[in-house]
C-alpha positions as CSV (number, residue, x, y, z in Angstrom):
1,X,190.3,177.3,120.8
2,X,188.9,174.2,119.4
3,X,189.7,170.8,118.9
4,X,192.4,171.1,115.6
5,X,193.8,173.6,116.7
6,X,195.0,171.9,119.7
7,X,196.2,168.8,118.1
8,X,198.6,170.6,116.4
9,X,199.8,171.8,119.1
10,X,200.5,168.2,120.4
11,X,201.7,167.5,117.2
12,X,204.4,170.3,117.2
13,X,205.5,168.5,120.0
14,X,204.8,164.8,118.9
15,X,207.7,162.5,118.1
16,X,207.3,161.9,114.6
17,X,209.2,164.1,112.4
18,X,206.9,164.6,109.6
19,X,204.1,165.3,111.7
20,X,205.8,168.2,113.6
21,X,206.9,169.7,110.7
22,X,203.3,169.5,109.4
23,X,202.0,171.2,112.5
24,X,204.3,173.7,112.8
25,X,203.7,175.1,109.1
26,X,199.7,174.8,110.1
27,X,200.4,176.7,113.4
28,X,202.2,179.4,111.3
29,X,199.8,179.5,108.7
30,X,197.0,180.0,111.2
31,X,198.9,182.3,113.1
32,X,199.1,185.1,109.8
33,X,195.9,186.1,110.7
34,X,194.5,187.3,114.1
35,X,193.2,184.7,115.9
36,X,191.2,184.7,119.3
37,X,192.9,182.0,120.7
38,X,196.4,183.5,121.6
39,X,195.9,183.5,125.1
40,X,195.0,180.0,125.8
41,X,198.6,179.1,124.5
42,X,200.7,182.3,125.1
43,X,201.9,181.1,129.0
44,X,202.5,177.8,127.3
45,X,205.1,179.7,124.7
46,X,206.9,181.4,127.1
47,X,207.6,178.6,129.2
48,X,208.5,177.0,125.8
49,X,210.9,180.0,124.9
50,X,213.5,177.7,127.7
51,X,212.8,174.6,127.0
52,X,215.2,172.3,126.4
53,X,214.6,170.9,123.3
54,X,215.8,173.3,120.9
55,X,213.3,172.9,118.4
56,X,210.9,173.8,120.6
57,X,212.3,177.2,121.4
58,X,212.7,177.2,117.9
59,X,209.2,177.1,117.4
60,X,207.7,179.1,120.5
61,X,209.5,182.2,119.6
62,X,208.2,181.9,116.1
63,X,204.7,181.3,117.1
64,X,204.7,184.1,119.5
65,X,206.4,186.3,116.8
66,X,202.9,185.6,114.6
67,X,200.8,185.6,117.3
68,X,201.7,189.4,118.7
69,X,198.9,190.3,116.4
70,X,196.3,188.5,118.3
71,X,197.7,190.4,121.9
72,X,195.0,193.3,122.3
73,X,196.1,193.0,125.9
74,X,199.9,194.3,124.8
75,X,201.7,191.6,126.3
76,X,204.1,191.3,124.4
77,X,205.5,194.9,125.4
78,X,206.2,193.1,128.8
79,X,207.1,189.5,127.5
80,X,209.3,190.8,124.4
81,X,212.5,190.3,126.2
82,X,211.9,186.8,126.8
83,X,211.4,186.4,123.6
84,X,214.6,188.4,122.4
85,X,216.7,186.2,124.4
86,X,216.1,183.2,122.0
87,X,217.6,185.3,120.0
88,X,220.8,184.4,121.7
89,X,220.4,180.8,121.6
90,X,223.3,178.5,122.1
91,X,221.7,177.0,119.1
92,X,222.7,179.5,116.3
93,X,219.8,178.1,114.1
94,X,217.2,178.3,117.0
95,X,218.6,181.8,117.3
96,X,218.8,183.0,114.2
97,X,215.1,181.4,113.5
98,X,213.9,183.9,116.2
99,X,215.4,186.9,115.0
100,X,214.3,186.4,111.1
101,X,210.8,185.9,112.4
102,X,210.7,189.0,115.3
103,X,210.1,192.0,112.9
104,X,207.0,191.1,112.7
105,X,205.8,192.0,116.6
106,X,207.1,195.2,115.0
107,X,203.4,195.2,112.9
108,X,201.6,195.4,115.8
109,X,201.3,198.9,116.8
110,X,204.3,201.9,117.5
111,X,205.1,201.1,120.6
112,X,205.7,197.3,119.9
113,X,207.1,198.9,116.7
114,X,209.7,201.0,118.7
115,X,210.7,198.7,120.8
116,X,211.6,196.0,118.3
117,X,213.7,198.8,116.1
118,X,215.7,199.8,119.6
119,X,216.6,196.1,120.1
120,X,217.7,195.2,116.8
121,X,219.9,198.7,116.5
122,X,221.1,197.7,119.6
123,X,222.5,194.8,118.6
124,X,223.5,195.1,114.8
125,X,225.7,198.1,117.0
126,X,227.2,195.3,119.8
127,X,227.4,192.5,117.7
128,X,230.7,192.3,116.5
129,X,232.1,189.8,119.5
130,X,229.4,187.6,119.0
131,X,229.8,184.4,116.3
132,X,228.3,184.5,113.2
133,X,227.9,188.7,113.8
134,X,227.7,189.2,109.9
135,X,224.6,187.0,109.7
136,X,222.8,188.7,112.8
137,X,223.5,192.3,110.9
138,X,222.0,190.8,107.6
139,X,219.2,189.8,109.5
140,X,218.3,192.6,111.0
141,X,218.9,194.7,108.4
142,X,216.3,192.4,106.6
143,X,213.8,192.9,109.5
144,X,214.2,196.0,109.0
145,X,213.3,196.0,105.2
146,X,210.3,193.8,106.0
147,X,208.9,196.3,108.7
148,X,209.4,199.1,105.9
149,X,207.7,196.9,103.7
150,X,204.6,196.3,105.5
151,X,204.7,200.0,107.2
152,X,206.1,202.7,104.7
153,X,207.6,204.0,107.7
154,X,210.8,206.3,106.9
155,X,212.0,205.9,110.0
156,X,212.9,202.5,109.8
157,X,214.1,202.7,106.1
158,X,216.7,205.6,108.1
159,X,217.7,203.5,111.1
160,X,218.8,200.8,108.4
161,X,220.7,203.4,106.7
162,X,222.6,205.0,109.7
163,X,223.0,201.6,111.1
164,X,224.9,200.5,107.3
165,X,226.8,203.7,107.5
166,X,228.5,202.6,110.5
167,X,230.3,199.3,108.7
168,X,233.3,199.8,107.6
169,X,234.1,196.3,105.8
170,X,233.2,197.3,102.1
171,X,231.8,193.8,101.4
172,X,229.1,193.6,103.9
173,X,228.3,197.5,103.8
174,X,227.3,196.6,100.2
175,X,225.7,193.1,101.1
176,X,223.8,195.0,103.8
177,X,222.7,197.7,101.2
178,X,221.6,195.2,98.6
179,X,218.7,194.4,101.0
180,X,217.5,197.8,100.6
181,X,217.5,197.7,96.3
């Protein structure tokens, strides 16, 4: 990893405003592509994924989200579900940041595929007690249309489906299936 890409590392993490922001959309541009450099930072995210600084979980899960590309080793099939509990954050942004960005360890191969559709199904199905449920379902339900996307995979497109079936509030059924138009 050299020198720049460190420093905007430090700079995610800096106390200027401006400059974090900046770093963070560098990180995430950087991280679109496969890069060889996703181990000398991955330990780093996951400790990140609790830290206490919101943002910062903010930003871990979403760089470890782009990074699962650059994870020939498959890690991520054992550190997903530290990941999917940021998905749960007491912050609903810092939550809900996670989940719009998590479809895309679902790129990465079928297992890391399968795995991400089973979590998301499982929770657009147990949900409903949770605050802000509609906006998780919407979410997912967009993940899903972004996997399908990227994948032409039927499978998803019928997971969405059955998963839309299931509502029973007209409103959001046809919220949910406007995704998929």
């Amino acid at each position: 990893m050299d020198s720049q890409i460190k420093d905007e590392f430090e700079k995610s993490k800096s106390g200027d405003k401006e400059e974090r922001y900046e770093a963070y959309l560098n990180i995430l541009k950087m991280t679109e592509q496969k890069v060889d450099w996703a181990y000398e930072v991955w330990d780093q995210l996951l400790e990140d994924l609790s830290h206490k600084d919101n943002h910062q979980r903010s930003r871990a899960a979403q760089y470890l989200a782009n990074l699962a590309k650059s994870d020939p080793e498959n890690k991520m099939l054992i550190d997903f579900p530290k990941l999917w509990e940021v998905t749960k954050d007491e912050k609903f942004v810092t939550a809900r940041h996670c989940l719009q960005s998590i479809w895309k360890v679902g790129l990465t191969g079928n297992a890391q595929k399968e795995m991400v559709m089973e979590y998301m199904s499982h929770r657009f199905k147990n949900c409903t007690d949770e605050k802000n449920f509609t906006l998780i379902r919407s979410d997912i339900i967009q993940n899903m249309r972004n996997l399908y996307d990227r994948l032409a995979d039927e499978d998803v497109k019928t997971e969405a489906m059955e998963l839309i079936e299931i509502i029973d509030d007209t409103k959001y059924k046809k919220k949910y299936l406007n995704i998929w138009k």
